[in-house]
Predicted model as a PDB file, atoms N, CA, C, CB and O in Angstrom, pLDDT in the B-factor column:
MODEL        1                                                                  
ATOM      1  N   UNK A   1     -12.832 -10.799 -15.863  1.00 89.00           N  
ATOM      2  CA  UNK A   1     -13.921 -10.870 -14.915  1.00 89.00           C  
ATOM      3  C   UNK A   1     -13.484 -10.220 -13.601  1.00 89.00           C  
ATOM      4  CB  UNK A   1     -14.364 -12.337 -14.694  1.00 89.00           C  
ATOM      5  O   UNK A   1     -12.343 -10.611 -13.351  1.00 89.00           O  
ATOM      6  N   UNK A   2     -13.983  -9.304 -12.574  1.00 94.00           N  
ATOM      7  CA  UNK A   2     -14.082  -9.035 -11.960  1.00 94.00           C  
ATOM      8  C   UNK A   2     -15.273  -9.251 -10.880  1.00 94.00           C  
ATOM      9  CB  UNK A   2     -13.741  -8.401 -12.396  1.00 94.00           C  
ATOM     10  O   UNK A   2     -16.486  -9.243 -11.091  1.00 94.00           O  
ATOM     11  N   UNK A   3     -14.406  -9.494  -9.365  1.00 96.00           N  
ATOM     12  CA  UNK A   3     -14.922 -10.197  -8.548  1.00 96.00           C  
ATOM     13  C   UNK A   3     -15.262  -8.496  -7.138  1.00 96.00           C  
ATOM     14  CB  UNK A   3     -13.644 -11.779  -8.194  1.00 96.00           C  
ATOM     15  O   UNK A   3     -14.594  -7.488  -7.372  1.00 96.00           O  
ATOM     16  N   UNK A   4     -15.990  -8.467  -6.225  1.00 97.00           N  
ATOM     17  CA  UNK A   4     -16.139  -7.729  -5.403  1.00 97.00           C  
ATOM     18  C   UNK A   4     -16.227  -7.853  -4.077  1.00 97.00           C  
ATOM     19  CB  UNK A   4     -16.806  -7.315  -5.702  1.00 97.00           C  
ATOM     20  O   UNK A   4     -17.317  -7.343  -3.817  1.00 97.00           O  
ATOM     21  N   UNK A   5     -15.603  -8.329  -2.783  1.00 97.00           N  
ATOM     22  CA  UNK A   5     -15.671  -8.753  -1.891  1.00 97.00           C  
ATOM     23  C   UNK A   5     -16.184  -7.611  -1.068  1.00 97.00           C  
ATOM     24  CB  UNK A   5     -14.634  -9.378  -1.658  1.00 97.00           C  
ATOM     25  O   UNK A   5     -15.497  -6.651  -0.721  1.00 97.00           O  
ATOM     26  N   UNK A   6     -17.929  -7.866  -0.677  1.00 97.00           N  
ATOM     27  CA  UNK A   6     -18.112  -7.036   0.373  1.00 97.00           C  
ATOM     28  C   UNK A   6     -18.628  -7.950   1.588  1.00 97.00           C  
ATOM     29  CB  UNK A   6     -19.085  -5.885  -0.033  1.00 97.00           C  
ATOM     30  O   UNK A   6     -18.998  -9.122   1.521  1.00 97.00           O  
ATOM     31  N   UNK A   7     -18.544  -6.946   2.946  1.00 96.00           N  
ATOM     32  CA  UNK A   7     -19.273  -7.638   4.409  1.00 96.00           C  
ATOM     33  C   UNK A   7     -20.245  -6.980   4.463  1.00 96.00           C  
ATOM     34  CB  UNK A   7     -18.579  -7.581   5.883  1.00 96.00           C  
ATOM     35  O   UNK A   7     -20.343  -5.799   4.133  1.00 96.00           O  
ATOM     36  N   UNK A   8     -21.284  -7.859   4.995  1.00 94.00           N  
ATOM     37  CA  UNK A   8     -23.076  -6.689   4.800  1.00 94.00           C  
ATOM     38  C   UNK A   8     -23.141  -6.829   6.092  1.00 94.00           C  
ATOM     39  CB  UNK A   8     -24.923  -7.305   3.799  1.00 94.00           C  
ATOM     40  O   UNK A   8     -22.363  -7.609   6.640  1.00 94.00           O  
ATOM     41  N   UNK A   9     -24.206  -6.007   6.933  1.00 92.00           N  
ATOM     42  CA  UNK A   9     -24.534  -6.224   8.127  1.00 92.00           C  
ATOM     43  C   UNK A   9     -25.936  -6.172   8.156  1.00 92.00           C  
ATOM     44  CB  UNK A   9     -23.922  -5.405   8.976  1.00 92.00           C  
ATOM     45  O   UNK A   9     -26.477  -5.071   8.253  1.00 92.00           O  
ATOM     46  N   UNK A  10     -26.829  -7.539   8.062  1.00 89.00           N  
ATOM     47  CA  UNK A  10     -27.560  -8.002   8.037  1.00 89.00           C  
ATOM     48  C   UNK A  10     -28.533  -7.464   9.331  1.00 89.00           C  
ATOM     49  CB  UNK A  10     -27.107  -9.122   7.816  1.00 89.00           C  
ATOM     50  O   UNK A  10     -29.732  -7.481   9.050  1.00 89.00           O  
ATOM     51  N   UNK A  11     -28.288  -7.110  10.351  1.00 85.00           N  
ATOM     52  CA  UNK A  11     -29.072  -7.083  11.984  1.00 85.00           C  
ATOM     53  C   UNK A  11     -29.656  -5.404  11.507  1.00 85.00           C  
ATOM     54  CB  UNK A  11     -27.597  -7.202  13.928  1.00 85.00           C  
ATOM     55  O   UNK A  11     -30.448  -4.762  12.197  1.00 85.00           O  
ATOM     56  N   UNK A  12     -29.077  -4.925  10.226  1.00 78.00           N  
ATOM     57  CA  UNK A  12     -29.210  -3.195  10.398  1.00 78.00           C  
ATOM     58  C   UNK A  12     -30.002  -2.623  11.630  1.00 78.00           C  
ATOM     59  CB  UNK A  12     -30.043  -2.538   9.076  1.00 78.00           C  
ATOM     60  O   UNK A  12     -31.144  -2.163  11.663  1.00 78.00           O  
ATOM     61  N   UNK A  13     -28.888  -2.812  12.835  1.00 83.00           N  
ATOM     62  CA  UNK A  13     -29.043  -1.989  14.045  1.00 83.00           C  
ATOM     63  C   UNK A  13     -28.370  -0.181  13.630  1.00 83.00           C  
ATOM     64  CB  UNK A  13     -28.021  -2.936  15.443  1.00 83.00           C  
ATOM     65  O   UNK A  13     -28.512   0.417  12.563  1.00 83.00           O  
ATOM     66  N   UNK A  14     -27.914   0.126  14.429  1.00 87.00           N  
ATOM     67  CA  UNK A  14     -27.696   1.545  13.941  1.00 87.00           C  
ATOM     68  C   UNK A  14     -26.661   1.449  12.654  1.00 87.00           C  
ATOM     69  CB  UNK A  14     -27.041   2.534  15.227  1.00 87.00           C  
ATOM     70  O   UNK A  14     -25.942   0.493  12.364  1.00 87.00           O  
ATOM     71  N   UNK A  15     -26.781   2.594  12.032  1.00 89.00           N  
ATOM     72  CA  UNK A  15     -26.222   2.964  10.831  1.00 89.00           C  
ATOM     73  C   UNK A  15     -24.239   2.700  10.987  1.00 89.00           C  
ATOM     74  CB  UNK A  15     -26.824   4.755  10.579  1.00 89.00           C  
ATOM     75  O   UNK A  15     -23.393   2.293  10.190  1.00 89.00           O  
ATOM     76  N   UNK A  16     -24.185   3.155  12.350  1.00 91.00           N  
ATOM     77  CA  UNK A  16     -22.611   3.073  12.629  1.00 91.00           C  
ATOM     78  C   UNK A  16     -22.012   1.681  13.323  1.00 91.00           C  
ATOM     79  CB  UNK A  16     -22.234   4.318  13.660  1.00 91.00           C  
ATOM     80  O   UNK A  16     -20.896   1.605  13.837  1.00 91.00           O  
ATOM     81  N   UNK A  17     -22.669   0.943  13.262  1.00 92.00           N  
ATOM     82  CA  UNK A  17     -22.730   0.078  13.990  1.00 92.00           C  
ATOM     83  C   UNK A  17     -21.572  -1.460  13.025  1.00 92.00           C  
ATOM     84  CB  UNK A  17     -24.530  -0.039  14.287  1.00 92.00           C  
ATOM     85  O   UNK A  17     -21.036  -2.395  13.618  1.00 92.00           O  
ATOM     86  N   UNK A  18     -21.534  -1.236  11.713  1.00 92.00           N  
ATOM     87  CA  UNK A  18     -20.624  -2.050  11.186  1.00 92.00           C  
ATOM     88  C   UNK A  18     -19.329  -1.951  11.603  1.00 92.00           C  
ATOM     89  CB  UNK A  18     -20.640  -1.947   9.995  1.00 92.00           C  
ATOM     90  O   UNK A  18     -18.605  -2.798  12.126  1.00 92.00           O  
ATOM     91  N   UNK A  19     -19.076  -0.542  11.238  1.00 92.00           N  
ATOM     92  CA  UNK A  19     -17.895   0.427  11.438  1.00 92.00           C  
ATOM     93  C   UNK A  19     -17.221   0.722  12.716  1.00 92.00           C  
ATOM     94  CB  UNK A  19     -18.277   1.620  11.038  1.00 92.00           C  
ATOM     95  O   UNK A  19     -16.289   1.506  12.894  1.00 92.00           O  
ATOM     96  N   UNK A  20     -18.063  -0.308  13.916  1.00 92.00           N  
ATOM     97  CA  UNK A  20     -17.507   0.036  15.095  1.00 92.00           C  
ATOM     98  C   UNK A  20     -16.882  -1.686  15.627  1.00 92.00           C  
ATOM     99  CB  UNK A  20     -18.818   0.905  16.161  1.00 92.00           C  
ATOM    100  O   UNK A  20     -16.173  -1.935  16.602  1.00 92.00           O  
ATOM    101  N   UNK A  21     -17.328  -2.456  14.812  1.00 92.00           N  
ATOM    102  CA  UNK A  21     -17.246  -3.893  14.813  1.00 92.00           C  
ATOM    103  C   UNK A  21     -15.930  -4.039  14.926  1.00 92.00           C  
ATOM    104  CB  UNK A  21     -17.816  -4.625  13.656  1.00 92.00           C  
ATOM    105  O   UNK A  21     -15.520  -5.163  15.217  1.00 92.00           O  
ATOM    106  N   UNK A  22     -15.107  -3.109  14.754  1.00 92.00           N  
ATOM    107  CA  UNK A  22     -13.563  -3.446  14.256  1.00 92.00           C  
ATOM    108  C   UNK A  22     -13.075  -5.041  13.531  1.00 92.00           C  
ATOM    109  CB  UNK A  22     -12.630  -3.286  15.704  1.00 92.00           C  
ATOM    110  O   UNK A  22     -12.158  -5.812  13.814  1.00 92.00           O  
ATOM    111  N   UNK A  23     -14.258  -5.086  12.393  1.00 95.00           N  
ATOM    112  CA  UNK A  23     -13.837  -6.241  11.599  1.00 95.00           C  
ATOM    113  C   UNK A  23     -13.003  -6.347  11.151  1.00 95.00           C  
ATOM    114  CB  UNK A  23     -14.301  -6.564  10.855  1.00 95.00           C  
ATOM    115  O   UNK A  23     -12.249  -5.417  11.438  1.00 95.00           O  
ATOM    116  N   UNK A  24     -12.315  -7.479  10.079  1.00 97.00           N  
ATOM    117  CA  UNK A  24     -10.913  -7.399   9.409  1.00 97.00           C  
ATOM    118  C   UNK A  24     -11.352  -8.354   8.277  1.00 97.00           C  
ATOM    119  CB  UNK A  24      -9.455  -7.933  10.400  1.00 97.00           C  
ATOM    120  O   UNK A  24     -12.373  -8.962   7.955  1.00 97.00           O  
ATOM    121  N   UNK A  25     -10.612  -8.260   8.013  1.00 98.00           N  
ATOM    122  CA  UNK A  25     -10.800  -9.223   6.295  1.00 98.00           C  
ATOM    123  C   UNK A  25      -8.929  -9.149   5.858  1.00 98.00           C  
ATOM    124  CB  UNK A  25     -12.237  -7.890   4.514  1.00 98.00           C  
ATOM    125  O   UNK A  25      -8.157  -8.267   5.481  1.00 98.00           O  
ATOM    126  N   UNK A  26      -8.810 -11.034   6.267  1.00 98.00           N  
ATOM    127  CA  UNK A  26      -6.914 -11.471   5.840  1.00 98.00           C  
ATOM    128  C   UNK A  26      -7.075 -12.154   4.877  1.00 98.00           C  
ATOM    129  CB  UNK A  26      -5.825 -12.455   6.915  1.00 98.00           C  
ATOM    130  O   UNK A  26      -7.682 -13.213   4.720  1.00 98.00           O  
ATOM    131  N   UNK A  27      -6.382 -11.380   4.059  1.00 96.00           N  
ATOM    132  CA  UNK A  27      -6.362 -12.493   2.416  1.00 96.00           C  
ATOM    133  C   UNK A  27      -5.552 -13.637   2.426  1.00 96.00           C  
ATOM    134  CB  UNK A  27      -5.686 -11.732   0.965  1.00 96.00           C  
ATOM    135  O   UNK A  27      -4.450 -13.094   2.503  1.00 96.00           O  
ATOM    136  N   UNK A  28      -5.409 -14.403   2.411  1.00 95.00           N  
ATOM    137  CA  UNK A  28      -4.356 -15.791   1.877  1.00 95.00           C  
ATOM    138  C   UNK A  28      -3.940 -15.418   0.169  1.00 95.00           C  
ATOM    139  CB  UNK A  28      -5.480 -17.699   1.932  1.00 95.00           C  
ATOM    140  O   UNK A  28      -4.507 -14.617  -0.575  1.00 95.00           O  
ATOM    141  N   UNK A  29      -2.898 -16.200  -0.085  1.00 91.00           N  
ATOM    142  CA  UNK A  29      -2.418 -16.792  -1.246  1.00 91.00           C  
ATOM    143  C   UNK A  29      -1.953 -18.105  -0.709  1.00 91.00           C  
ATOM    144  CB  UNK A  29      -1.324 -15.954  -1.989  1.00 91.00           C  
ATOM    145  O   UNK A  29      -0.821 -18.108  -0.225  1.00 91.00           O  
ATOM    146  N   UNK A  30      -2.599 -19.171  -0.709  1.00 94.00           N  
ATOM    147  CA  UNK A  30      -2.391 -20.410  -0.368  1.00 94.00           C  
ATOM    148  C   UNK A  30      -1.991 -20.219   1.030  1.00 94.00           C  
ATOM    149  CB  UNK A  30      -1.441 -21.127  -1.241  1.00 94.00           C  
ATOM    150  O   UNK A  30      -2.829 -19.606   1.692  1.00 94.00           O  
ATOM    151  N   UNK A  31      -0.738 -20.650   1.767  1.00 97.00           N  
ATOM    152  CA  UNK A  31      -0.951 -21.028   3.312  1.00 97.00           C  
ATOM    153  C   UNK A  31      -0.227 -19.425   3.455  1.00 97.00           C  
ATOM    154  CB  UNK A  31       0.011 -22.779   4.152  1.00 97.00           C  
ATOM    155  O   UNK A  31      -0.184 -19.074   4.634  1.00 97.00           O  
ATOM    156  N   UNK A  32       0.308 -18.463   2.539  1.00 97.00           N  
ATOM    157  CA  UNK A  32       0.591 -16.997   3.033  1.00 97.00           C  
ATOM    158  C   UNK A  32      -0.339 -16.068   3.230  1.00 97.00           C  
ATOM    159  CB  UNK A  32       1.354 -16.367   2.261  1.00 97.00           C  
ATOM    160  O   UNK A  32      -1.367 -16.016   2.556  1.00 97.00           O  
ATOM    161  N   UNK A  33       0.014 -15.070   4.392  1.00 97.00           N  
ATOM    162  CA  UNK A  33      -0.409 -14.083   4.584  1.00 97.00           C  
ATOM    163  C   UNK A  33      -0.441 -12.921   3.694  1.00 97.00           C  
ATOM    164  CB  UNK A  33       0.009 -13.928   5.443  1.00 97.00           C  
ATOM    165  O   UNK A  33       0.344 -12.045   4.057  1.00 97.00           O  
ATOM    166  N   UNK A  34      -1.152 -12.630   2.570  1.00 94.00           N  
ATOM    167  CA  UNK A  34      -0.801 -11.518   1.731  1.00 94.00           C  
ATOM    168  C   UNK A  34      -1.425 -10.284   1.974  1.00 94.00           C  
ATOM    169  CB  UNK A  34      -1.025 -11.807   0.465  1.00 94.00           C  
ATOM    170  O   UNK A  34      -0.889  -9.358   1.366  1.00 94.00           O  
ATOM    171  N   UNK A  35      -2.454  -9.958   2.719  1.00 96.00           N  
ATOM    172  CA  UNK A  35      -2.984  -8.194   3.442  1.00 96.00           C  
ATOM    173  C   UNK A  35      -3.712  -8.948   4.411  1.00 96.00           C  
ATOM    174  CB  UNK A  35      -4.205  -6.777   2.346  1.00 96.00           C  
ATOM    175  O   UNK A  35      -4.072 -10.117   4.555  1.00 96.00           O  
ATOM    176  N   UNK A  36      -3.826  -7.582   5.185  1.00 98.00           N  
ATOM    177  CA  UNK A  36      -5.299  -7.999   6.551  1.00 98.00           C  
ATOM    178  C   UNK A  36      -6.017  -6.422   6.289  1.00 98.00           C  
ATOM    179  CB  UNK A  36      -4.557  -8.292   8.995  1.00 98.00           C  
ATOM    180  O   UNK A  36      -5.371  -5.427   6.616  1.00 98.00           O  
ATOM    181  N   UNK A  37      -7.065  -6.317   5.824  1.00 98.00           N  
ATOM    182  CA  UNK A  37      -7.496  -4.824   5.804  1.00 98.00           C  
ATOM    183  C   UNK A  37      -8.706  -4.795   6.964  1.00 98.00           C  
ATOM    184  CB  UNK A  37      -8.097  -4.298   4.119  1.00 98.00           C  
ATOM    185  O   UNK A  37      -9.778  -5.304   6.637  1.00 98.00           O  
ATOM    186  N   UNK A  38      -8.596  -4.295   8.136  1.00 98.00           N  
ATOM    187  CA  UNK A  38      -9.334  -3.499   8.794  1.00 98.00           C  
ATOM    188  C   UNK A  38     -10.153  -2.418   8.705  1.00 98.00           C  
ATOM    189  CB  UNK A  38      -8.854  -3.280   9.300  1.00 98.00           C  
ATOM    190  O   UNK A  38      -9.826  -1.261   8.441  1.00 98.00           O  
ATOM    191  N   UNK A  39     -11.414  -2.922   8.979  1.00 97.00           N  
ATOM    192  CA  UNK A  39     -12.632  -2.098   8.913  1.00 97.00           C  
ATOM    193  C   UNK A  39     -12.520  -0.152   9.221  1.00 97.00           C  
ATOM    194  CB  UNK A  39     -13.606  -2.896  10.144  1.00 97.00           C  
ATOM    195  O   UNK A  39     -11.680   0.255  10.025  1.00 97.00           O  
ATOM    196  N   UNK A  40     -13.042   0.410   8.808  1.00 96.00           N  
ATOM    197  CA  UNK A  40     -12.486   2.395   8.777  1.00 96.00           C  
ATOM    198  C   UNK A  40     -13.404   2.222   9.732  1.00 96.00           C  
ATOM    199  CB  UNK A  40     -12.776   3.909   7.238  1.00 96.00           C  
ATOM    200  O   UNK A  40     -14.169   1.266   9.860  1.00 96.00           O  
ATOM    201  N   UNK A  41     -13.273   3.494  10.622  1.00 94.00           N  
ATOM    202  CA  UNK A  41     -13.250   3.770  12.041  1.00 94.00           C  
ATOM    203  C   UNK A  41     -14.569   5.176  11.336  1.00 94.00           C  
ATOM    204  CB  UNK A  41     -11.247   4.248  12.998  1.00 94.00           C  
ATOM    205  O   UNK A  41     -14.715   5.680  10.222  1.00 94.00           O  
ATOM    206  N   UNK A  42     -15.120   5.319  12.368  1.00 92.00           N  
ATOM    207  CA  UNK A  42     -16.242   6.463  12.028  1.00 92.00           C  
ATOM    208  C   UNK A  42     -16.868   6.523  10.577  1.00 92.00           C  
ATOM    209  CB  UNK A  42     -15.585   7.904  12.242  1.00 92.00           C  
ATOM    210  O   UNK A  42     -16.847   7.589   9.962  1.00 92.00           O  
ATOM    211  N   UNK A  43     -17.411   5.410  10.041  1.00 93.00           N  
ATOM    212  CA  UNK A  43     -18.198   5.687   9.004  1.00 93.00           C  
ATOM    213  C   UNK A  43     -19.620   4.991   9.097  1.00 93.00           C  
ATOM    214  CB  UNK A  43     -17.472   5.319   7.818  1.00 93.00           C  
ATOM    215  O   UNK A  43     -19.753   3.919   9.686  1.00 93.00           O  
ATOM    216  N   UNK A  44     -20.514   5.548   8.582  1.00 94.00           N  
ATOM    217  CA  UNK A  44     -21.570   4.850   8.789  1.00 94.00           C  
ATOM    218  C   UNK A  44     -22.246   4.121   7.180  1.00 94.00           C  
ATOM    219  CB  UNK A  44     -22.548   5.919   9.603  1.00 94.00           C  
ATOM    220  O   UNK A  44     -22.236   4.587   6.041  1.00 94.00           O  
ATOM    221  N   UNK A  45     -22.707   3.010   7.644  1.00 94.00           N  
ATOM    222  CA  UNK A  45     -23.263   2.092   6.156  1.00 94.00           C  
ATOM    223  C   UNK A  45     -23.913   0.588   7.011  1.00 94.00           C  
ATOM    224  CB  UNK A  45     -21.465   1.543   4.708  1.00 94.00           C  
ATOM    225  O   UNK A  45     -24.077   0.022   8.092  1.00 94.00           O  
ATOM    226  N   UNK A  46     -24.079   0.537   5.684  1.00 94.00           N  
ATOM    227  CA  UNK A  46     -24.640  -1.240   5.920  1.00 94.00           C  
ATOM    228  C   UNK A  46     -24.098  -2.645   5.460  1.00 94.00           C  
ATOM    229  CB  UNK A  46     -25.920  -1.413   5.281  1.00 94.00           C  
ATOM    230  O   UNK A  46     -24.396  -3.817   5.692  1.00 94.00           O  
ATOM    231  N   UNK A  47     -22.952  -1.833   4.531  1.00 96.00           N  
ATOM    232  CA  UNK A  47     -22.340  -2.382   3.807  1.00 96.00           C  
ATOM    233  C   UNK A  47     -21.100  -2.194   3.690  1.00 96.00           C  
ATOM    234  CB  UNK A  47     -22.780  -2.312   2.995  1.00 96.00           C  
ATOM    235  O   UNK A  47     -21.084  -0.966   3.776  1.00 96.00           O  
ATOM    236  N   UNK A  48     -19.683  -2.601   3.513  1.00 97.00           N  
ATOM    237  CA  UNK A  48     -18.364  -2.948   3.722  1.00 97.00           C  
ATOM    238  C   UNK A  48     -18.025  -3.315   2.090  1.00 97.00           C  
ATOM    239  CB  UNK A  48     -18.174  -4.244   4.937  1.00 97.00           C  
ATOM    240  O   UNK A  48     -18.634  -4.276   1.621  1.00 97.00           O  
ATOM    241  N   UNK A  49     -17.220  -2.693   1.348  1.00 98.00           N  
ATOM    242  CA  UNK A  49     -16.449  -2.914   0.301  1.00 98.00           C  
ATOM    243  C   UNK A  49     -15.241  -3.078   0.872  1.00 98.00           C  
ATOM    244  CB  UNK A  49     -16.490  -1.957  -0.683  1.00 98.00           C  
ATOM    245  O   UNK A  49     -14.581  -2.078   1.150  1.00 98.00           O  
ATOM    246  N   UNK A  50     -14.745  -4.388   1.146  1.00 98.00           N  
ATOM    247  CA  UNK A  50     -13.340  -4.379   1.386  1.00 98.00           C  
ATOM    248  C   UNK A  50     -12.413  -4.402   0.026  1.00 98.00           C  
ATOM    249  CB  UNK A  50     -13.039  -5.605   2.282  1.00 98.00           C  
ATOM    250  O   UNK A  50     -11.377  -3.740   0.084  1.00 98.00           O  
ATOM    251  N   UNK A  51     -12.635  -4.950  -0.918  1.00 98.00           N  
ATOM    252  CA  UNK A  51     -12.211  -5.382  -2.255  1.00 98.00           C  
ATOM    253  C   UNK A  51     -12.515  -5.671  -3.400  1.00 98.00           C  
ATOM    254  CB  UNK A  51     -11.869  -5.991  -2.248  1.00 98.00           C  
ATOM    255  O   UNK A  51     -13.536  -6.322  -3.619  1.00 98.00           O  
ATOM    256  N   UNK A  52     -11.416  -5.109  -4.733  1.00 97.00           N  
ATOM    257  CA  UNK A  52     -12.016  -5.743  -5.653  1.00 97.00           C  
ATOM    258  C   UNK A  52     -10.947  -6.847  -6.078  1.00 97.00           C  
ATOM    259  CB  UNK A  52     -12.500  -4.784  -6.725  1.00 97.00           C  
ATOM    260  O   UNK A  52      -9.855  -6.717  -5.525  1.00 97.00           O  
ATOM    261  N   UNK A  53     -11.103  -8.113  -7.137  1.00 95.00           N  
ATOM    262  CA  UNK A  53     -10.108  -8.859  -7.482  1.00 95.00           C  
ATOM    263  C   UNK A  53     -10.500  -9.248  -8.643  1.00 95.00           C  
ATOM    264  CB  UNK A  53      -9.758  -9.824  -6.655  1.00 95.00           C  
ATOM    265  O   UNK A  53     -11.696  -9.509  -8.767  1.00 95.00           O  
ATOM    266  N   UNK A  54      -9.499  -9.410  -9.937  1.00 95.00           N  
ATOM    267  CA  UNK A  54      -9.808  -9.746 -11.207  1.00 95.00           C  
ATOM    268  C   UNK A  54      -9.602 -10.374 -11.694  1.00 95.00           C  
ATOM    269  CB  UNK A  54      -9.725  -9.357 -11.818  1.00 95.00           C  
ATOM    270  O   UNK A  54      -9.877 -10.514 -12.885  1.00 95.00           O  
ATOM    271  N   UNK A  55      -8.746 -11.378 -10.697  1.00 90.00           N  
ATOM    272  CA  UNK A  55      -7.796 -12.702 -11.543  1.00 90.00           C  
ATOM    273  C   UNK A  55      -6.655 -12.933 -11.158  1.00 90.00           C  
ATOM    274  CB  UNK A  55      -7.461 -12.554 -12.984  1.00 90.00           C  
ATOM    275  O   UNK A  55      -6.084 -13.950 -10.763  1.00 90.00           O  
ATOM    276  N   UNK A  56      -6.185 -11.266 -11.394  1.00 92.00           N  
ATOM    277  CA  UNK A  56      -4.849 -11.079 -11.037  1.00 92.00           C  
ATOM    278  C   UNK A  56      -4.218  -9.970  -9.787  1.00 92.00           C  
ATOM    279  CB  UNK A  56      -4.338 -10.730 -12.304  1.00 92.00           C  
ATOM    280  O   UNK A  56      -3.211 -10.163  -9.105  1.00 92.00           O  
ATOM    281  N   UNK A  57      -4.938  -9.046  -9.748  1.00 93.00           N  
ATOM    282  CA  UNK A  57      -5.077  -8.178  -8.923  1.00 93.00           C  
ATOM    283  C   UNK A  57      -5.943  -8.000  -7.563  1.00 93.00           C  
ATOM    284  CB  UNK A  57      -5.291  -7.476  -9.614  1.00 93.00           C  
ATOM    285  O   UNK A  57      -6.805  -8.838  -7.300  1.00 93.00           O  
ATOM    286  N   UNK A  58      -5.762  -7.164  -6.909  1.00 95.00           N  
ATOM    287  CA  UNK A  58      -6.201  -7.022  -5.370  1.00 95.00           C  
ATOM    288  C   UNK A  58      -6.042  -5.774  -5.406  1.00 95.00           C  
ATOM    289  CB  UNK A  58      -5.415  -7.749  -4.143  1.00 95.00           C  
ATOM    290  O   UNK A  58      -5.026  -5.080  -5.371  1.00 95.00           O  
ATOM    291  N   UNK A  59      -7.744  -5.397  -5.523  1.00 96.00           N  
ATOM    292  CA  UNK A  59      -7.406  -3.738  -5.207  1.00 96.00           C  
ATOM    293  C   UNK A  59      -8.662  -3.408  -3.888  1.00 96.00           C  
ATOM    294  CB  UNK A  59      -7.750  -2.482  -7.020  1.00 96.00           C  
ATOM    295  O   UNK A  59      -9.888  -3.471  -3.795  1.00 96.00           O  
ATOM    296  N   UNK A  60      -7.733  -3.111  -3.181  1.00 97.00           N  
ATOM    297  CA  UNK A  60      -8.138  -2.165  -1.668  1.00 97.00           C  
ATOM    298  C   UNK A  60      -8.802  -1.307  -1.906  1.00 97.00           C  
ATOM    299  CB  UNK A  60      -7.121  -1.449  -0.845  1.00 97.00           C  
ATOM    300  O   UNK A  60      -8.403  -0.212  -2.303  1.00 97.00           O  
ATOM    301  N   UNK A  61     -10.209  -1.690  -1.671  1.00 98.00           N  
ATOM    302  CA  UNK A  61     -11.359  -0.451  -1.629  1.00 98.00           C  
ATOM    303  C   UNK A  61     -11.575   0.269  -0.084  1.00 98.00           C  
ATOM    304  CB  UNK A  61     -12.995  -1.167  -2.114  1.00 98.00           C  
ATOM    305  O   UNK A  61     -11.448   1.479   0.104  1.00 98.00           O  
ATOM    306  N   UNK A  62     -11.854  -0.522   0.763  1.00 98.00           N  
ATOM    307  CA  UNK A  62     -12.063  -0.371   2.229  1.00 98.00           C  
ATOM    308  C   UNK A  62     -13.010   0.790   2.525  1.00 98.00           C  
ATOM    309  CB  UNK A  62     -10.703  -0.139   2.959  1.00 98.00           C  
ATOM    310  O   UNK A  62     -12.528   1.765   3.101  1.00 98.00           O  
ATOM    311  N   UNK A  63     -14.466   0.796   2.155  1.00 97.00           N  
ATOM    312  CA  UNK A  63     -14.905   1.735   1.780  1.00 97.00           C  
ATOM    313  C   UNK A  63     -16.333   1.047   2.648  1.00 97.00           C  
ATOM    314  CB  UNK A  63     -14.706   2.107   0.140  1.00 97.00           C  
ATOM    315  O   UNK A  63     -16.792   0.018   2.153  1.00 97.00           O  
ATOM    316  N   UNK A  64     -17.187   1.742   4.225  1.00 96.00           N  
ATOM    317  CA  UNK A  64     -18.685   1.437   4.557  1.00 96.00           C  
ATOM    318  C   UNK A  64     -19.831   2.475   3.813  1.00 96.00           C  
ATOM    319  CB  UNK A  64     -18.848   1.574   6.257  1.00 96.00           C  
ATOM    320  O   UNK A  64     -19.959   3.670   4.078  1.00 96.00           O  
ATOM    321  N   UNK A  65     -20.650   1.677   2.784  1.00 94.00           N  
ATOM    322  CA  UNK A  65     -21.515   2.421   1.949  1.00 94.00           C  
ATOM    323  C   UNK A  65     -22.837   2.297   2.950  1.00 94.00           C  
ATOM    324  CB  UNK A  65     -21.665   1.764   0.298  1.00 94.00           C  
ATOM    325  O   UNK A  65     -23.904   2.822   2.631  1.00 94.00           O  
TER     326      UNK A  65                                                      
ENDMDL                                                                          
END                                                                             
């Protein structure tokens, strides 16, 4: 099974406007720090693919659609 962690931006004010949020998204594995992926700089979307996860894996998309 595969899981997809995205951030939406619900207010859809301008198109660039996620992408300037300088959001972040920090994963845990219980009380550790295992990534912090920060939002890409100059893209425009409405939508934020930070990740995918399958169980076992963590794969870094970091991608504003």
């Amino acid at each position: 099974m595969k899981f997809e962690y995205y951030v939406n931006n619900y207010s859809h004010g301008s198109d660039d406007e996620l992408s300037k949020s300088k959001a972040m998204v920090q994963i845990y594995k219980g009380q550790y720090l295992v990534s912090t992926i920060k939002i890409p700089d100059k893209q425009t979307g409405y939508k934020w693919n930070v990740f995918d996860y399958d169980g076992e894996n963590i794969n870094i998309v970091n991608k504003v659609i």
